[in-house]
C-alpha positions, 0 to 999 in steps of 0.5 A: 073316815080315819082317825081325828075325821080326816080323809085320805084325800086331805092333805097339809095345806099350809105353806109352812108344811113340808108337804104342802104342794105335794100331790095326793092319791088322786094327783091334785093338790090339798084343799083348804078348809071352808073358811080359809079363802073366799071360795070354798073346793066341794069335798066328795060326798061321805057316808053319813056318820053312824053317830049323829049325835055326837059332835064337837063343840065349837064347829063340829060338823059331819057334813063338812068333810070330816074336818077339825076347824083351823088351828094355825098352831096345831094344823093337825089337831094333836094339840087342841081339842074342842073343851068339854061341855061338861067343865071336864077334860078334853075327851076323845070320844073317838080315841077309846076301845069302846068306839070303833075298832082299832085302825092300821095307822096311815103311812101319810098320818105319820109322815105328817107326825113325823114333821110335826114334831121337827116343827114343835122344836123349831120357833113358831111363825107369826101366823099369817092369813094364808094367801090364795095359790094360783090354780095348778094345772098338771098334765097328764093323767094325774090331773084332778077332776075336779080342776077344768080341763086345759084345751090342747095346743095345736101341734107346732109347726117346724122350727124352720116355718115357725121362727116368726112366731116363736121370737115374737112370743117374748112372754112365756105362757103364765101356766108354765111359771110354776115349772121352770116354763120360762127358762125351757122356753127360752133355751128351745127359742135359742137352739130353734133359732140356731137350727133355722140360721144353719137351714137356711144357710144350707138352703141357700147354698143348695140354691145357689149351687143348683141355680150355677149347674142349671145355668151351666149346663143350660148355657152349654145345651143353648149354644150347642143347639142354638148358639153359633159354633166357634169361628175364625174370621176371613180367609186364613193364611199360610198354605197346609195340605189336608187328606181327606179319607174316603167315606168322610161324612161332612162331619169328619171332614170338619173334624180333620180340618179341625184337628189341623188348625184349618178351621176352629172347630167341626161345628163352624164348618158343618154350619157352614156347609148346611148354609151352601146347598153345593157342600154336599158335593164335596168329595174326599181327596188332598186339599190344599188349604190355608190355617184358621180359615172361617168355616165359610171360606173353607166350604168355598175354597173346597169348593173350587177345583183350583184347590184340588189343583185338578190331579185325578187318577182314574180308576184302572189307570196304571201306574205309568200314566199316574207318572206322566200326570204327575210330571205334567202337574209339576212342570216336570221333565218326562220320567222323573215322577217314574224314576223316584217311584222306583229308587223311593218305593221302600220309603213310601209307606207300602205295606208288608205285604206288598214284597211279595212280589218280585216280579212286579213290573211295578212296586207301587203298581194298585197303590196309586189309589184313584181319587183327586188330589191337590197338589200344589205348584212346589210339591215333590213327587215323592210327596204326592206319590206318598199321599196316594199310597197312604190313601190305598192303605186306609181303604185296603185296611177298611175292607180288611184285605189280608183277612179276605184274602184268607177266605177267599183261598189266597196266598196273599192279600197281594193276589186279592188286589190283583183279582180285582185290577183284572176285573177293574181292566176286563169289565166294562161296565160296574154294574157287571163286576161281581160276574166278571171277578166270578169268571176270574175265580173259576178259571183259575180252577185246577179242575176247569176244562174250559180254559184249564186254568189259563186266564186268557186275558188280552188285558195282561197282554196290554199290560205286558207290552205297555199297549192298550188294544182290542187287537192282541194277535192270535192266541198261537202268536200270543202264546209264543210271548214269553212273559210272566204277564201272558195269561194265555201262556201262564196259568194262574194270576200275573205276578201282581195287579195290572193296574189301581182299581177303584172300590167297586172291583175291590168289593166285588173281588171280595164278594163276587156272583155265585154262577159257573161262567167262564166266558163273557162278552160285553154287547151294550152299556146294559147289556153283557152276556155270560156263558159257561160253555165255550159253544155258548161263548161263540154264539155270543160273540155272534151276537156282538159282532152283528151289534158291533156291525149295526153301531158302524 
């Protein structure tokens, strides 16, 4: 208990102080006396006062908390003390040496003195019974303990989630007015409102922008796979020429009439062709067609052997019958295909490789590539002979016959073309053609003591004389023939192919059977002996000729 019975607990609480409302040691507010206001706050319980007996007159009492009676004009009781029982002057039995020690003096008393004195030199106010202030809850841990505590909001939830229950909370919580509650609340309603306009917005853009890709490319994946494929309607119009590659699937032949304004796209005619079980025996070759045609009627237009025009070169077929079939198609005199062929060579697209040979008896001779072709009634020779060589130089390129003719021990890709028109010409059946181009590998050996590098083939004989027999002469009558075709006179290859194989001896050419024959003979469609030796050969042809006698 300090001086003039006051605690440190106690603070001004009258509303013209300049310290009411200011927070004491223990974080809450002053308390008023017991007989300022209808409800008196309990003050801590202190030690019993050593003094009992001495008491001021006039409501003095150590039970109360230490405290001097209300004095509006002397609020810390420096003015007016209690008079004296005795008639004498006001006393303080608690001010002099003989009592207690002499305290420090406290730092909030003489604060309170400090202010004091600034009010004795101001006018007084007319006193004024002090109202009741509104209970003050702090947060926080300076809150007093004796106030009740307040119960926890439950946490906000996301300005997004939460602006109906934020704009209809006009009213601001009546604990917050004595803090400026009212006005934070309000700007944070506002900007939260702000930030939900500019989410929602956001949201709804992103919305709206998945929402146009998912359809997008939704649209795009239902009509790739469910909806009908773009198409021209009827038959077309106009004529156009269309090569088809060898090896095409259904697809690339879709593709290409795509590409050249025959149909509308490759999707119209593979639809088209998976709804005609006969599509898949299209072949490729030269059609000859109409622009934008639906996918349906360039199915059945290829279809039909009358837009291939029936041109078909056979495989092994020389170069001089391709003339006379194509004089035949074009209504056109005897040797004319034959003579453009000669004068033209140079500009239908041969290539570089194919004047390696000067001997040749023809330059287009294995470039006439078999397959059909459709050739249409004013077609040119030049024209059709054109489209044959171009189809040879896709396959010769397909199966890379410069870089084969390398592996293979070659001088050029010309000599590998010719291996394979001779075992195109000498083998009779496809299924013997890697052992046939074996045999022609072998005795072009210049170690073969079998034939010692001669060929010995009638068909370079055939070839030479522009014939086509089994019955050649005697091989001293035959050796007597002075031409650079005559394999029996001259070793090695013929100056160049003696005919236009087709791909089965081109493969075989480049890939043949390893064995060491040098002789076969060909005695049934499944069966064709092969011999290394010539004594096994000549027991062979024994064989044929009795099956050959057995046939008749």
């Amino acid at each position: 208990m300090t001086e003039y019975g006051r605690g440190y607990g106690s603070e001004p609480w009258h509303p013209e102080d300049p310290l009411y409302g200011e927070q004491g040691p223990h974080g809450g507010q002053a308390q008023q006396p017991q007989w300022g206001g209808p409800q008196s706050a309990p003050h801590p319980q202190q030690q019993p006062d050593p003094y009992p007996q001495q008491q001021y007159h006039g409501g003095w009492d150590g039970s109360q908390g230490g405290q001097l009676p209300y004095d509006p004009y002397d609020p810390y009781g420096q003015q007016h003390r209690p008079a004296d029982p005795y008639g004498g002057a006001s006393h303080d039995y608690y001010g002099t040496p003989d009592t207690y020690p002499q305290q420090q003096p406290d730092p909030l008393h003489q604060q309170a003195q400090q202010a004091q004195q600034m009010q004795q030199t101001q006018p007084q106010p007319q006193y004024q019974p002090p109202q009741q202030p509104e209970p003050h809850y702090d947060e926080g841990p300076g809150d007093d303990w004796r106030a009740t505590p307040e119960p926890r909001e439950p946490e906000r939830e996301h300005a997004f989630f939460a602006d109906q229950e934020d704009d209809d909370r006009d009213d601001p919580d009546p604990r917050e007015g004595g803090r400026g509650g009212r006005d934070r609340r309000g700007k944070r309603n506002k900007k939260n409102k702000r930030r939900s306009g500019r989410a929602c917005l956001v949201v709804a853009v992103l919305f709206v922008g998945a929402t146009g890709t998912v359809g997008y490319f939704g649209y795009d994946f239902f009509m790739s796979h469910f909806g009908s494929a773009p198409d021209y309607k009827g038959e077309g119009s106009g004529a156009i020429q269309i090569d088809i590659p060898d090896g095409s699937p259904l697809l690339e032949m879709g593709q290409i009439l795509q590409k050249k304004g025959v149909i509308k796209s490759a999707g119209a005619f593979t639809e088209a062709a998976g709804e005609n079980k006969k599509a898949q025996s299209l072949q490729p070759g030269t059609y000859s067609l109409r622009r934008k045609m639906s996918g349906a009627a360039a199915i059945e237009l290829m279809l039909d052997p009358k837009s291939r025009n029936g041109l078909t070169i056979r495989e092994g077929l020389r170069s001089a019958e391709v003339y006379k079939l194509i004089d035949t198609k074009l209504h056109l005199k005897a040797g004319t295909t034959k003579g453009v062929a000669k004068s033209e060579s140079k500009n239908l697209g041969l290539p570089s490789w194919a004047n390696d040979s000067s001997k040749m008896k023809d330059p287009l001779e294995g470039f006439l590539y078999p397959s059909t072709y459709s050739v249409g009634g004013d077609a040119k020779p030049a024209a059709v002979l054109k489209q044959m060589v171009a189809r040879a130089n896709q396959v010769y390129q397909r199966y890379d016959l410069e870089g084969n003719a390398r592996k293979l021990h070659l001088s050029s890709p010309m000599q590998l073309l010719t291996v394979a028109s001779l075992t195109q010409a000498e083998g009779k059946y496809k299924h013997d053609f890697v052992k046939v181009a074996r045999v022609v590998y072998n005795r072009l050996k210049p170690n073969n003591t079998e034939t010692y590098g001669l060929l010995d083939f009638d068909s370079t004989v055939n070839y030479a004389k522009s014939q086509s027999t089994l019955d050649t002469g005697s091989v001293d009558n035959l050796r007597n023939f002075n031409d650079p075709y005559n394999t029996y006179k001259f070793k090695g290859l013929p100056p160049g192919p003696i005919g236009n194989p087709g791909e089965v001896a081109l493969k075989s050419a480049i890939d043949p059977a390893k064995g060491n024959w040098y002789y076969f003979v060909s005695i049934s469609p499944d069966k064709t002996l092969f011999a290394e030796t010539n004594e096994q050969h000549e027991h062979n042809r024994r064989i044929y000729e009795k099956e050959h006698e057995k046939a008749r």
